[in-house]
N, C-alpha and C positions, 0 to 999 in steps of 0.2 A: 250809746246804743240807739239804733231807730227804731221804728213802731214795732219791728218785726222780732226783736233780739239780737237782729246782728251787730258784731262791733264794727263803729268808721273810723274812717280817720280823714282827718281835714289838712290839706293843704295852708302850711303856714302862713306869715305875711312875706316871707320873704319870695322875692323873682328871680334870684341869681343864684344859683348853686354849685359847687365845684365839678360835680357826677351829677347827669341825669342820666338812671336808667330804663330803659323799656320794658314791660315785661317783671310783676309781682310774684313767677313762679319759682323754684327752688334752685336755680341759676341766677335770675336776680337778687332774690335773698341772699345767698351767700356770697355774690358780687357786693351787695350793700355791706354786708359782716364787715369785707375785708377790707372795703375802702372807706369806709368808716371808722376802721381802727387805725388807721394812718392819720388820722385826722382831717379827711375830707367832707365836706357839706354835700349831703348825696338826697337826691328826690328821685325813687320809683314811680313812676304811673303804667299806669292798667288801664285796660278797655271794660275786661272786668268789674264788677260791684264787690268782688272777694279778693283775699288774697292766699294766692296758691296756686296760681295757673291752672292748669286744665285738671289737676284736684279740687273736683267740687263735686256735693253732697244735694242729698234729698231726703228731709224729714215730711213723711206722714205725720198726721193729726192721731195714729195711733199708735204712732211711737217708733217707725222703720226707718231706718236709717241705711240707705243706696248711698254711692256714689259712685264714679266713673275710674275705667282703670285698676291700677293695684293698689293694694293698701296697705301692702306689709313693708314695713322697717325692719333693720335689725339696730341692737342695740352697741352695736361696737361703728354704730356708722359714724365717716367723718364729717357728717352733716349735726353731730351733735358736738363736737368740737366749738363748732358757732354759736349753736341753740342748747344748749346743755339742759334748759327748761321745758324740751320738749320730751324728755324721756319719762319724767313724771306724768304725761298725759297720755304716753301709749300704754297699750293692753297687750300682757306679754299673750301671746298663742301659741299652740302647737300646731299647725295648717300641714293637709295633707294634700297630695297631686295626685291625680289620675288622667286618665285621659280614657276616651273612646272611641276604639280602632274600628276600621274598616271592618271587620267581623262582627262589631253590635256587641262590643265585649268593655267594661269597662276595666281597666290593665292599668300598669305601669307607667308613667311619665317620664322620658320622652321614648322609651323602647325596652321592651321587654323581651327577654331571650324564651320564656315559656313559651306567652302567646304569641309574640312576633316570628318566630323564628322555631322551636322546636314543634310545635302544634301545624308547622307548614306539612307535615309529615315527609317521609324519603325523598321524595320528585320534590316537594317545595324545598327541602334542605340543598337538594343539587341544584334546583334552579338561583337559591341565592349565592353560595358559591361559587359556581359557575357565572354568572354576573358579576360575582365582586374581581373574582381574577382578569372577567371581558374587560371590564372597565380601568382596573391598574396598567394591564397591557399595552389595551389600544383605544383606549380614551382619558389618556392622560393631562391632554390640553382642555382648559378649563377658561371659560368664556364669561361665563354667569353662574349663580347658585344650585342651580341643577347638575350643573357640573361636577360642581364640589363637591356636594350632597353623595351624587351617582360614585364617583370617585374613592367613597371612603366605605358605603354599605350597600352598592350595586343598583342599577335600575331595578331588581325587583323584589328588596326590601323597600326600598326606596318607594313604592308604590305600595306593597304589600302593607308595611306600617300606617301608612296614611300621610307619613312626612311631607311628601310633596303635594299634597293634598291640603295640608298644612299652611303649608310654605307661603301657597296661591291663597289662602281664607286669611292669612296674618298682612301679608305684606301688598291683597290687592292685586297683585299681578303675576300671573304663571312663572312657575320658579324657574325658565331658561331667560325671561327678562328680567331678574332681576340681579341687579348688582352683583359682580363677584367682589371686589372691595367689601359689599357689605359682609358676604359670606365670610372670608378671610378674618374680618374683624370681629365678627357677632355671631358666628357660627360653627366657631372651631371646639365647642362640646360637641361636632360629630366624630371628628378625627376624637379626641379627648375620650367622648364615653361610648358613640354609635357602631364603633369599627366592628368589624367582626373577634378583631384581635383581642380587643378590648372585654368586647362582650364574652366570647370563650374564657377568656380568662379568668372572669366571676362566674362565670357558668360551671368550669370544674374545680376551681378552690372555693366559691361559696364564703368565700372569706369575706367576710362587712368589715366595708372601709367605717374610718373615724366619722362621726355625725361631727355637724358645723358646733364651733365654741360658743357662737353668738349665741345670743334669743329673738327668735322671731317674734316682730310685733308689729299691732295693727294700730291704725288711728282711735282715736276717742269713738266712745259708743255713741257721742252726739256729734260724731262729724268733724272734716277739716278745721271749722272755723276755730273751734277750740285748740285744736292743734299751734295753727299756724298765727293764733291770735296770740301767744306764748312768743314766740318769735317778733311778731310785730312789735310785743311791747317792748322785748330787747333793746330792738333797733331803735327805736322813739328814743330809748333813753338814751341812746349813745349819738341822737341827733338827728336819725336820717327822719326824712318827711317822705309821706304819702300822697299819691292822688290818684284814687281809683274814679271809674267813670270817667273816664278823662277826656274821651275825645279827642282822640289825638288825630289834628288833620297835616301836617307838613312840619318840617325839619327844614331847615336854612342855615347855612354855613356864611358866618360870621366875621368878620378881622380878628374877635376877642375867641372866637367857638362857636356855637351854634345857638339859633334862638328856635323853640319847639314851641308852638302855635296848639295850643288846646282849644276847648270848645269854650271857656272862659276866661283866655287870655294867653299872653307869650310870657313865656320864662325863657333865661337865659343860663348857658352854663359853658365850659371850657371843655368838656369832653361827654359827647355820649354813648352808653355802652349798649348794645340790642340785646334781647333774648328772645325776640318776636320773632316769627317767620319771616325767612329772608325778604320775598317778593313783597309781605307787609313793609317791610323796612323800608323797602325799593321804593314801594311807588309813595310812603314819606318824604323821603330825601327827590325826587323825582328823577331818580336815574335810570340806566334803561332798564326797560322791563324786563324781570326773570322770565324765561321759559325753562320746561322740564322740570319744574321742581314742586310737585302732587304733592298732597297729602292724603291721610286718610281721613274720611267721615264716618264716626262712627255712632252706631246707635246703642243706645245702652237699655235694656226693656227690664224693668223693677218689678221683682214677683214676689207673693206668699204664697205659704201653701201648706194643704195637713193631709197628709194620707203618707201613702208607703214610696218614697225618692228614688230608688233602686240602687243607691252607690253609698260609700261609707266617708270617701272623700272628701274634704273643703271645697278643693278648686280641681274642675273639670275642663281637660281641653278638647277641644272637638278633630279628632285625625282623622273620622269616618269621611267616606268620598260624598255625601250629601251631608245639607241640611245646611244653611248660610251661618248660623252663630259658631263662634271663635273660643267662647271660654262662657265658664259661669263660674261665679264663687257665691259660697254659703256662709252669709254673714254670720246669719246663727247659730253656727260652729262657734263664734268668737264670742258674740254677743248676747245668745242668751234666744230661745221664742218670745214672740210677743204674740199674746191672746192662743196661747197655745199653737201659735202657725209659726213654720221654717222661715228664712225670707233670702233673696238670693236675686243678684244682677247676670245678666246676658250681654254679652256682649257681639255685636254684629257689625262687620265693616260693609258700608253701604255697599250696592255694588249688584252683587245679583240680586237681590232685594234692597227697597231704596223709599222705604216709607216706613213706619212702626208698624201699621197693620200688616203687611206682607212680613217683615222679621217676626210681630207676635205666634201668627199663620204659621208660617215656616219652621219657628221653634215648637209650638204647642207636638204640631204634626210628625218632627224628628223625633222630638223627647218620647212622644207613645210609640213609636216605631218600632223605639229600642230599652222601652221598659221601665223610663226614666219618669217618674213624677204622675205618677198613680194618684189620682185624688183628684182633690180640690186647687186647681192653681188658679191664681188671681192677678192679671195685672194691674199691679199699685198707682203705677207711674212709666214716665220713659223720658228720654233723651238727647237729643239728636247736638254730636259735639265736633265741628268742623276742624281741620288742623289740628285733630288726633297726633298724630306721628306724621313724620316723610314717607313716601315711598319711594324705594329707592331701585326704580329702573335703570336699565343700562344706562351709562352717561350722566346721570344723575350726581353722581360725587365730581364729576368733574366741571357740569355746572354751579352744585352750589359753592365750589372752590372759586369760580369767577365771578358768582354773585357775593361772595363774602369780600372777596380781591375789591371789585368794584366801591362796597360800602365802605373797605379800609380806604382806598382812594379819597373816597368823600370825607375822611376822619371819624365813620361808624367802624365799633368797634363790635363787633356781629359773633355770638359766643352762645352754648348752649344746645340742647334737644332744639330749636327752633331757629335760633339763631345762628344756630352750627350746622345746620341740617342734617343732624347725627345723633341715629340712633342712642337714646340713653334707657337702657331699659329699668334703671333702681336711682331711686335718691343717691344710692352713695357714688354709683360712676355720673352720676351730674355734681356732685359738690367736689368729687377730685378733677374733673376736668374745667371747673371754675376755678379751684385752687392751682392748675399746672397753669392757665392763662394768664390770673393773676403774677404768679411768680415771675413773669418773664420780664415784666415792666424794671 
């Protein structure tokens, strides 16, 4: 432990390892799992002081506990296949969704037949209609996510809801720039649950589908580190070595593999696997420089608070056409008050606002707009966490398919949310898409 309580881990004596990977987050972990059970000698390094990648945490002095992103697990996920020790440290929950539509209404996640669509009254019910059939018709060629979006529940649900609204606050970029790949891939719950056909169809059977088998669950009430520190010790036992802080300044390709130049020294290894951002990767190795390949920055603003919240929900999305925050979730729904106050993160992609002050400004000022957090708010803490996610504007998948091309060229093996430049939204589609990679070898 250091002066702080957190756990380290030190870098062994040895310089040569069979696997070095890049990248301590839940792509590298379960890359270490598995090449480690093969019997390979694997060392992780991080830039990092933690381990968890861009899961990282904030304890106040009076006990709140923020972190960035999401937090929910489930418990049938294949990431505990690996870490089977981590199930004892989650907190099973019951989390609920909402979101807040363009009407100031707080409804349904991600669309609601009341308030999205019946409450349009006559002329709004024929304007969506009427849209959905324009759009099957004679706009059937599909370019970008707008496309596909408009295609499946018409431009003026598609506005009406807030989706596109949405669309632009999550991904950074107005929804006819961004990616149809990504659409196609990551966005086929609109075809799935947004259709009209869809919707109608629980609309007049009312029939409730089956709820999920799993259980939802969050991290420890004291944060990642406990979590993911369960997992480190796995791995230690089964051999792999750590080195966070690492300083990692260049990559050199070898006669034996490559030799990777820290900020206290060169190790040597026979294969290394990335789960860093590509253009990270890139300009390691010194190859040519990625372009096109954005990500987001996002700011995280950590609040308490005691008075009347105005919603019933955990987690809140924002589809209203103002106001720059993206999501907030309500830890102490899971967790419990502390000092008898709520506590609850915000989430903002830089962008129209591009400081804490302007996101605090900006959310204080929405939230009263629309009736949300009456009282006493406070902020705790804040954030600011670069290479968030991709953004995945037009042409974007097919750059980072020539920047991953390029790294496989050089012998980087480039995998992962980061590494992959692909969207992972849950632990368990990043431990099955490290497990499909794996397998191929």
């Amino acid at each position: 432990m250091d002066d702080a309580g957190h756990q380290t881990y030190q870098l062994s004596t040895a310089q040569t390892f069979d696997v070095i990977i890049l990248g301590a987050g839940i792509s590298g972990l379960v890359a270490a799992s598995i090449l480690a059970g093969r019997g390979n000698s694997v060392l992780i390094i991080d830039e990092y002081a933690h381990v968890g990648g861009n899961h990282m945490d904030w304890t106040s002095s009076e006990g709140y506990t923020f972190d960035v992103g999401s937090l929910i697990f489930q418990d049938d996920s294949p990431l505990l296949k690996h870490f089977p020790e981590l199930l004892a440290h989650y907190v099973p929950i019951v989390p609920t969704w909402g979101r807040l539509n363009p009407q100031g209404q707080i409804t349904a996640y991600p669309i609601s037949v009341r308030d999205d669509i019946l409450a349009a009254g006559p002329i709004g019910l024929s304007r969506i209609f009427a849209s959905v059939l324009y759009a099957r018709f004679f706009q059937r060629r599909m370019s970008n996510a707008k496309d596909f979006a408009r295609y499946w529940i018409g431009a003026y649900l598609l506005h009406r809801s807030g989706l596109e609204t949405y669309m632009k606050r999550f991904y950074g970029i107005a929804a006819e720039e961004i990616d149809l790949d990504l659409a196609n891939k990551r966005m086929r719950w609109i075809s799935e649950y947004a259709s009209l056909i869809s919707l109608g169809r629980r609309a007049l059977t009312r029939k409730r589908t089956a709820g999920p088998v799993n259980r939802q669950m969050a991290r420890p009430k004291e944060g990642f580190s406990v979590l993911y520190g369960a997992a480190v010790d796995r791995l230690v036992r089964e051999g792999v070595t750590f080195k966070l802080s690492a300083g990692t300044r260049r990559i050199e390709k070898t006669a034996d593999g490559f030799e990777v130049s820290l900020s206290d020294g060169v190790l040597s290894s026979g294969r290394v696997i990335s789960t860093i951002p590509v253009a990270t990767a890139a300009r390691l190795c010194g190859t040519t420089p990625v372009c096109g390949l954005d990500t987001i920055t996002l700011i995280t603003l950590y609040f308490s608070f005691s008075g009347a919240r105005g919603f019933e929900q955990s987690i809140i999305y924002n589809f209203s056409h103002l106001g720059a925050w993206k999501r907030l979730t309500v830890y102490s729904d899971f967790y419990g008050h502390v000092n008898a106050r709520e506590y609850f993160a915000v989430e903002v992609v830089a962008g129209q606002v591009r400081s804490v002050e302007e996101a605090e400004d900006d959310f204080r000022r929405h939230a009263s707009a629309n009736g949300m957090f009456a009282g006493d708010l406070k902020l705790e803490n804040s954030q600011i966490l670069e290479n968030a996610y991709p953004i995945y504007s037009k042409g974007a998948a097919q750059s980072a398919a020539q920047a991953v091309s390029m790294l496989s060229a050089y012998g980087i093996e480039s995998l992962g949310r980061q590494g992959g430049f692909n969207y992972q939204p849950t632990a368990r589609v990043s431990t099955i898409e490290i497990e499909n990679a794996m397998r191929t070898e």
